[in-house]
N, C-alpha and C positions, 0 to 999 in steps of 0.2 A: 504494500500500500504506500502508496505517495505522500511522503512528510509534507502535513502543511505547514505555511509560512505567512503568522500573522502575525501584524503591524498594531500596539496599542500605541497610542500619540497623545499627549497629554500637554495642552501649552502651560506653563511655571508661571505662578500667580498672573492667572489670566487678567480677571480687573484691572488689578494694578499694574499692570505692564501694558496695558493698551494707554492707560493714564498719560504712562513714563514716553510713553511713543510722540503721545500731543503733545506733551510737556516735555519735552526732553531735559530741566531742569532737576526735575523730581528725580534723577535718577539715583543723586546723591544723597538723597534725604528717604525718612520713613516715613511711607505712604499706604494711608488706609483705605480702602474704599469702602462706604459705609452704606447703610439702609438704616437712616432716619426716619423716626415714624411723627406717626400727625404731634405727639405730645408736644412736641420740641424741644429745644435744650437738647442734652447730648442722650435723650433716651434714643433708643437703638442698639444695631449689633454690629460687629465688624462681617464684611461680606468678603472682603480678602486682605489681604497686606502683602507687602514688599521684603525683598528677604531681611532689607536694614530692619526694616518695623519687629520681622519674626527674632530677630537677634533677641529683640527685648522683651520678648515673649506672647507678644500680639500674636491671633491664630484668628480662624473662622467662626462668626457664634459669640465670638466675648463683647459683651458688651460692650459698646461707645465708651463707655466713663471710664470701664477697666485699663481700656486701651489708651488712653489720657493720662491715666495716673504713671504705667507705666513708660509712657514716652515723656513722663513730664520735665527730665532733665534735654532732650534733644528739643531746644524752641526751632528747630525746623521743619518740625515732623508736623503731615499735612492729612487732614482727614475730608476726604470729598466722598458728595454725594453719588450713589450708581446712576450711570447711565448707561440703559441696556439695552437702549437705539446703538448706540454709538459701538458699543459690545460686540450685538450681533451682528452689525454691518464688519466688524471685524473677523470675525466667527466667518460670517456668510464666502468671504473672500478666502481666507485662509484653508475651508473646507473644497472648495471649489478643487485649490491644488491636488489636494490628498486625492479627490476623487480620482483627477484624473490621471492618479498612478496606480491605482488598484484596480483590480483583477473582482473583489465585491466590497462595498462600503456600507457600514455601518456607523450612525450619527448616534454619538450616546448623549449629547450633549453641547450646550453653547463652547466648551473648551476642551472635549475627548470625541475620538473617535476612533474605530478597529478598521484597519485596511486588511482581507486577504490577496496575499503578491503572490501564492504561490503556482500559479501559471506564468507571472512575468518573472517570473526568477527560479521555473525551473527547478525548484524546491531547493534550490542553492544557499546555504545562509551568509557565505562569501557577496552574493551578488545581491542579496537582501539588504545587507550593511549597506555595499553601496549605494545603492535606491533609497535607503531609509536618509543618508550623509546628503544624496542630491536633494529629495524634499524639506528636511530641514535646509539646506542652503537656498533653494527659491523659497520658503515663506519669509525667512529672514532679506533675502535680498528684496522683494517686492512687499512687503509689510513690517519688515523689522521685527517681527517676532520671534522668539526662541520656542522651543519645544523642544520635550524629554519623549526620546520611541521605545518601547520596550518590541524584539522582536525574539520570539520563541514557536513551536509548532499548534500552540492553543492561546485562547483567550485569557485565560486566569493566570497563567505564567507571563504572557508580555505585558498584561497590567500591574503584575510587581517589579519587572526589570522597568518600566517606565519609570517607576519612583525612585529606583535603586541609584541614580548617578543626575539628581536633578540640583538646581538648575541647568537645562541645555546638553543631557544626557542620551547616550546614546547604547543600549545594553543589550546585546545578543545573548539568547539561552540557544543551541544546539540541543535535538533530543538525547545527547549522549554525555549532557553538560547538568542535564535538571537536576539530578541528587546534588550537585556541589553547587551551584548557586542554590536551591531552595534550605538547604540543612541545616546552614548555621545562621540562619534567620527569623528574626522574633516570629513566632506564632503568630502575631497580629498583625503582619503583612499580608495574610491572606485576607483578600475581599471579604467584607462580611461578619469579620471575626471581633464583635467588639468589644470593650473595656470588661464589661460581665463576665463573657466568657474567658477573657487573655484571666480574668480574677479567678476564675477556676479551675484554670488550668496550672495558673504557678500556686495553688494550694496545691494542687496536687505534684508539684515539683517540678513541673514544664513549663521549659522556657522558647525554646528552639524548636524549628519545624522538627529537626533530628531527634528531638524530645518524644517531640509528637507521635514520631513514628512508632515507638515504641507499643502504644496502643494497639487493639486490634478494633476490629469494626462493630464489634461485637458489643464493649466497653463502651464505643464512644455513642454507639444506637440509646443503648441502654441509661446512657447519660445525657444524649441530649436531643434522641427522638431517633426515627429513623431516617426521615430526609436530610435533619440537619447533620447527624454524624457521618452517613455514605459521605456526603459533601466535605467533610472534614477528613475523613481519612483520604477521597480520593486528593481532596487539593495536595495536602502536606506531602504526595507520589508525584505531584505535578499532571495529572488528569483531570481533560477536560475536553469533554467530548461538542461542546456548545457550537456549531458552527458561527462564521460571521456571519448576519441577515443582511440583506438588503434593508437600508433604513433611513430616512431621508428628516430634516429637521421636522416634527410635526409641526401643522400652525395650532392655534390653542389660543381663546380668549379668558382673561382672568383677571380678575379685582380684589384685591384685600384692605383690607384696614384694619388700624390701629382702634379696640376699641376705646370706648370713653372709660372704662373702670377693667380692671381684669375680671372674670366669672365664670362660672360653668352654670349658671341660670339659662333653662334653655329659654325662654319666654323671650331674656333681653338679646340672647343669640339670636335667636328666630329673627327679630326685628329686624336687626343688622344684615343676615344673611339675606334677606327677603328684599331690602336692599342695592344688594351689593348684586341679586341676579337679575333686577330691573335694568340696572347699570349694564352687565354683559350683553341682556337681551337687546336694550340698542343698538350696541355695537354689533352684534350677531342680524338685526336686521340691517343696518346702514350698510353692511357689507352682503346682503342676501344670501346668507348662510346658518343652512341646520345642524343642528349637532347633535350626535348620538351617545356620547362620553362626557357626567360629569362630576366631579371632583368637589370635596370641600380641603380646606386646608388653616389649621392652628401653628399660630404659634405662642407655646405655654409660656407661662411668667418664668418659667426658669431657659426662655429661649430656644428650646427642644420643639422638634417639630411632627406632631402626626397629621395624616392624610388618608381619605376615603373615598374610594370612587365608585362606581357603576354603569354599567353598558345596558343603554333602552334597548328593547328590541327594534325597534325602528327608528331613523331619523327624525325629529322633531324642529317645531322653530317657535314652541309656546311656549310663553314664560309662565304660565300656570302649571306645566308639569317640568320645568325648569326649578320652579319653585317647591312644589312637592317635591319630588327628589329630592332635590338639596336639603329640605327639610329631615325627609327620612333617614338621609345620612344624620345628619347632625343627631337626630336620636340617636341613631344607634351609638354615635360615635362618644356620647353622652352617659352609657352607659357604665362604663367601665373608666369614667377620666374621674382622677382625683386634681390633676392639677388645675389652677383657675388657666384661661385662655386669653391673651392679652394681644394678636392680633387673628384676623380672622378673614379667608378666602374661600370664592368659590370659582371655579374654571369651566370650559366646556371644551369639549377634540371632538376627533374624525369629525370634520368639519365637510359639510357637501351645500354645495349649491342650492336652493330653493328655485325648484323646477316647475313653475307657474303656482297661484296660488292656489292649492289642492284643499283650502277650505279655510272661511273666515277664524276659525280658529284658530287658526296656525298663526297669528299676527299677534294673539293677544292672550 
């Protein structure tokens, strides 16, 4: 069977390096990029930072003010607002190139995506390096951006060589190379694996994928289900059978807000949400478009984020079951939340055209 050869690509603090592009002053200085909410003042969270920023312990998620405190001896550290016009116009170009070096593309994201090469490269991993060395050099030559490739014969192993040599990294696994690069690597490089678990796993005296191995499948079922443990013993083997998909940026309409108090009162949700899907439903008609997919989306006072969706059976373009729905999520999702909720979205995808008006309903 023919080793495949895929591409994970991952641009290095995306935000903030589109910032550093327009600006090219900031390059020097610690630069945040933030999502400021309606409150004002420095509520909000950081949405990415600069590696100067990370030096001082800035990450993704910490709040505004945290991020203040500790940049508060650098007075030239700069905190701006997202702009995710200017983003995805960056995104949109940068993606363009990737496409057209692969063989199939997969869009995971405004700043990730999976190339498989392994028809243009012959399943080569010589000739993969250098394909992967050209597309880093044309994004940076016609956008100025950098990007980390991770390329190996699966999805889950170039998604950790992508991080393995970042910023502007470049990390080939061969499949006769997976045990020596996965081995001596924390546990919680595998995708998916997070702080809970990395906490049960060094009570149990494991630190290293090498650790890990130790287990059998048996053990880790028995410990932490059976999908999630298959998935866990096959990662730490470097097994991953996922093919790349075809997958293209989806479009997606969506609204959130800051609410006025934090809660998990559904009554004062409701309101809000009922809202906030009048607001989409315009937009969804101004652009004559139905949607079959839709989403609600929290963010709890501690910053943390869940999300809940649903696929109609059929295409819609009514904000009365736009509204329902949305509601019905929000019960359920009501059920089981102890934290109070302190902003609050709802979305709609698979987005299709509105193909004459097929009844006064559909409007209203």
């Amino acid at each position: 069977m023919e080793t495949r050869v895929v591409f994970h690509i991952d641009f290095d603090y995306f935000y903030a390096q589109c910032e550093e592009i327009r600006s090219p002053e900031l390059k020097t200085k610690p630069v945040c990029v933030c999502v400021f909410s309606d409150r004002g003042g420095d509520s909000g969270a950081i949405a990415t930072a600069n590696y100067t920023a990370r030096k001082y312990g800035v990450k993704s998620g910490i709040p505004i003010a945290f991020a203040k405190k500790m940049l508060e001896d650098r007075k030239d550290a700069v905190f701006l607002p997202v702009d995710f016009d200017y983003y995805s116009e960056m995104s949109k170009k940068a993606m363009e190139i990737m496409k057209g070096e692969s063989d199939v593309f997969e869009y995971v994201g405004r700043d990730e995506a999976y190339l498989d090469v392994t028809e243009r490269t012959c399943g080569d991993f010589d000739k993969a390096c250098h394909l992967a060395q050209q597309i880093k050099n044309v994004i940076r030559e016609k956008l100025k951006l950098s990007c980390s490739i991770g390329i190996s014969p699966n999805k889950l192993v170039s998604k950790i060589a992508s991080d393995f040599h970042k910023p502007d990294g470049l990390t080939a696994v061969p499949p006769d190379k997976t045990d020596r690069f996965l081995e001596p690597q924390k546990i919680r490089v595998i995708p998916g694996i997070g702080k809970k678990t990395e906490e049960k796993f060094s009570e149990m005296g494991l630190e290293t994928i090498q650790d890990l191995k130790k287990l059998d499948v048996f053990t880790l079922n028995k410990k932490f289900g059976r999908k999630s443990g298959t998935f866990i013993y096959n990662s730490a083997r470097g097994i991953d059978s996922e093919p790349v998909k075809e997958r293209e940026a989806s479009i997606q309409y969506s609204k959130i807000t800051t609410l006025k108090r934090d809660s998990k009162d559904h009554q004062f949700l409701s309101e809000n949400l009922a809202e906030l899907c009048r607001e989409v439903h315009e937009v969804l008609i101004k652009n004559n478009r139905m949607f079959k997919s839709i989403g609600i989306h929290f963010v709890q006072s501690d910053l943390s984020n869940r999300s809940k969706s649903r696929m109609l059976k059929n295409p819609t373009a009514s904000l009365e079951e736009l509204q329902r729905n949305a509601d019905q999520l929000l019960k359920e999702a009501l059920e089981d939340q102890t934290i109070t909720i302190r902003r609050l979205g709802v979305r709609v995808s698979d987005l299709s055209e509105i193909q004459g008006q097929r009844d006064i309903t559909s409007y209203f």
